[in-house]
N, C-alpha and C positions, 0 to 999 in steps of 0.2 A: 783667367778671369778677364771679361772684357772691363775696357777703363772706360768709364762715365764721361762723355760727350760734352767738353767746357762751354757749349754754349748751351748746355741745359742746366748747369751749375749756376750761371746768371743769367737769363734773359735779357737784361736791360743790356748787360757790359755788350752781350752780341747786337742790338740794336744801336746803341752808342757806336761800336765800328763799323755800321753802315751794313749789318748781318739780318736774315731776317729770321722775322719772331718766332717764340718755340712754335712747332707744329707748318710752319709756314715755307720752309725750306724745300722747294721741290726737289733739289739736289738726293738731300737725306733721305724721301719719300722714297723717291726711285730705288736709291741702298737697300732701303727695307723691302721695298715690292721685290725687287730680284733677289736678297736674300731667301726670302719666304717661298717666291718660287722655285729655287732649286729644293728648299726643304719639302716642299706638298709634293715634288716629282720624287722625290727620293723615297719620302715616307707615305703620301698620303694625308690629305686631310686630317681624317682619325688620329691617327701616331702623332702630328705633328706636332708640337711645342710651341710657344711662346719662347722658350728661352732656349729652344733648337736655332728657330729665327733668327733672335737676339745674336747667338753665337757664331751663324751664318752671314747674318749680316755687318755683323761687326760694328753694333752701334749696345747701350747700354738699358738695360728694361727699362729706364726711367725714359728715355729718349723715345722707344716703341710704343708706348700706352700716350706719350704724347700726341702722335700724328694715328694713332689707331687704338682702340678703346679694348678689342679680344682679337684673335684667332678667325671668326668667323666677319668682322669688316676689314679685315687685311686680305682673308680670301677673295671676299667680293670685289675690294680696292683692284688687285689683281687682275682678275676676269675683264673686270671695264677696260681695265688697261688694254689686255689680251684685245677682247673686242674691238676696242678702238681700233688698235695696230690693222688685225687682221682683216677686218670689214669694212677697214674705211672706205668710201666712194663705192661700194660696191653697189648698191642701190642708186647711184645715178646712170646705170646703165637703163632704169625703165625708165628715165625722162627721154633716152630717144628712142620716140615711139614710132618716124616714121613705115618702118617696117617692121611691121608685128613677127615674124617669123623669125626674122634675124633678130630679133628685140630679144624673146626669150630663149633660143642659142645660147647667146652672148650670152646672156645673163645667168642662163641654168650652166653653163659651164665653169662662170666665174666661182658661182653658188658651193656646185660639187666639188671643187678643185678645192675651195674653202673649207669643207666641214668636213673633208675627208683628210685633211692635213694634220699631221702629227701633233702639233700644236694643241687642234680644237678638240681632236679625239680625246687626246690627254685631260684635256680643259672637261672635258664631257664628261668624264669616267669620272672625275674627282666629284663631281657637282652631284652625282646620280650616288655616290657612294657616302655624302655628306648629306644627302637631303631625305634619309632614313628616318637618322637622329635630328637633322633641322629640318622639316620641308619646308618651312618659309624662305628659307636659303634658297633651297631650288627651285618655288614658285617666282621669287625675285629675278633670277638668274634667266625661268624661261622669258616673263613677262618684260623685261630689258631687253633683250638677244634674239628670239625667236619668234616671239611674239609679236616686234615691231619690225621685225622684217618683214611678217606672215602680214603686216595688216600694207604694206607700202606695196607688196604683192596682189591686195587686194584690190588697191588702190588702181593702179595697173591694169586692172582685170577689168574693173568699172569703166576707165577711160574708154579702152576697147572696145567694150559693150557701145558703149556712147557716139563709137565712132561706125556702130553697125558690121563690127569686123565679127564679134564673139556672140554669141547667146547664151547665156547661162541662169540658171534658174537658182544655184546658189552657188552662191561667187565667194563663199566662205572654203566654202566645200570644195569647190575647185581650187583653189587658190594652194591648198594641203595636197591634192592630186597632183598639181603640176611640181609642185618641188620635190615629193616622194618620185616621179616619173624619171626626174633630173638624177636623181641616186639611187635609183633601183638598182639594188641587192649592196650596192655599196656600202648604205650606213655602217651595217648591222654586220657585216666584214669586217668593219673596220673598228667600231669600238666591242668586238669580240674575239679581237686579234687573231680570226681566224686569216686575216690581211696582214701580215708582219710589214709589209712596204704599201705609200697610198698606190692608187689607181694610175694606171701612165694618162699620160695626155687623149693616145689614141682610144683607149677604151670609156673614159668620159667622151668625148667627141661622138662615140656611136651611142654612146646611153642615150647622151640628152639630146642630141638630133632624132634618135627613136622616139622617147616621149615627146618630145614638141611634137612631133609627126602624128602621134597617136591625140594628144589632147586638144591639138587641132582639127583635127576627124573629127572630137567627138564635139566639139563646141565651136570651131569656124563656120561664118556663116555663106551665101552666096555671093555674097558681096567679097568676102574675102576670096575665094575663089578667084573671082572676077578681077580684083587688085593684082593677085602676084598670076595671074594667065595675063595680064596688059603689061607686065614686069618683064614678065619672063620674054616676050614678044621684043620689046623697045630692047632687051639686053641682047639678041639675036637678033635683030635688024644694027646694032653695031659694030657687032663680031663679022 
């Protein structure tokens, strides 16, 4: 049986030593977050317990309902974290925009490398198998994560336009064509585990160089054209 947490016994006495308040304790968060996560990889969303957690993470159920109310905002608490980690900065690769071609490379590689990683997969499967019984789980999860990546892509896309590089008639729509072009056939390998290991380097490298190639064809204008032939010209006249 796990022993009850003495600064949940008195609040003040831990404030008095310079402790901070129930629920306030990043330290103890983090206990619980990575208990909880090795219990939703083990068991599953579904299976998993409150007091699977509790026992994993070796803090006392009074202590867990303090810094998290159920099961389903510890999962979430979780994911943010996850997110955080894994995608942080990743979206400042479209702030440099001055070469559009390398722009999206860069970027659709960083992308693919991301969501194809053990990690997110895991993270995916659990949210897709939870969001049966909750969908506002999984409507939350995509509209945080996916969704705000999807609109900073979009964003992206309109500069471009702006800048007379791109023509697109809906720039929503494209916006889902180029990241699907970035992971082509990969996703669906991979949270199907018909991929037991992610993608090497080199085989992301030809995906998304393919699709930048191909979503440039179908949406670069003459003017882009005209930019990377004066590129490619000035990098050959210093070779």
């Amino acid at each position: 049986m796990t022993e009850p947490d003495k600064d949940q016994c008195d609040p003040l006495d831990g404030l008095r030593r310079g402790r901070p308040a129930a629920g306030q304790d990043p330290a103890k968060r983090s206990q619980i977050i990575e208990g909880a996560r090795r219990v939703f990889i083990d068991k599953g969303f579904e299976a998993a317990s409150m007091n699977d957690i509790t026992r994993e993470a070796g803090v006392s159920k009074g202590t867990i309902y303090v810094y998290f109310a159920n099961k389903e905002e510890l999962f979430e608490a979780l994911i943010e974290e996850e997110r955080g980690t894994i995608f942080k900065n990743m979206y400042d690769l479209l702030d440099r925009a001055d070469d559009l071609r390398e722009t999206l490379v860069k970027f659709g590689k960083v992308l693919s490398l991301k969501i194809t990683s053990a990690k997110v997969v895991q993270a995916q499967r659990t949210v897709i198998g939870a969001s049966d019984r909750i969908p506002e789980l999984g409507a939350r999860f995509y509209e945080r994560g996916p969704k705000r990546g999807h609109d900073k892509v979009v964003a992206f896309l309109n500069a471009a336009i702006e800048r007379g590089l791109l023509e697109i008639d809906d720039v929503d729509l494209a916006a889902y064509q180029f990241t699907e072009l970035c992971l082509a056939g990969l996703f669906r390998q991979c949270i199907f585990a018909y991929r037991t290991k992610a993608p090497s380097q080199a085989e992301i490298d030809h995906i998304v160089s393919s699709g930048v190639g191909m979503f440039l064809k179908a949406y670069g204008t003459e003017r882009l054209v005209t930019e990377e032939s004066t590129q490619t010209i000035a990098l050959e006249a210093k070779s």
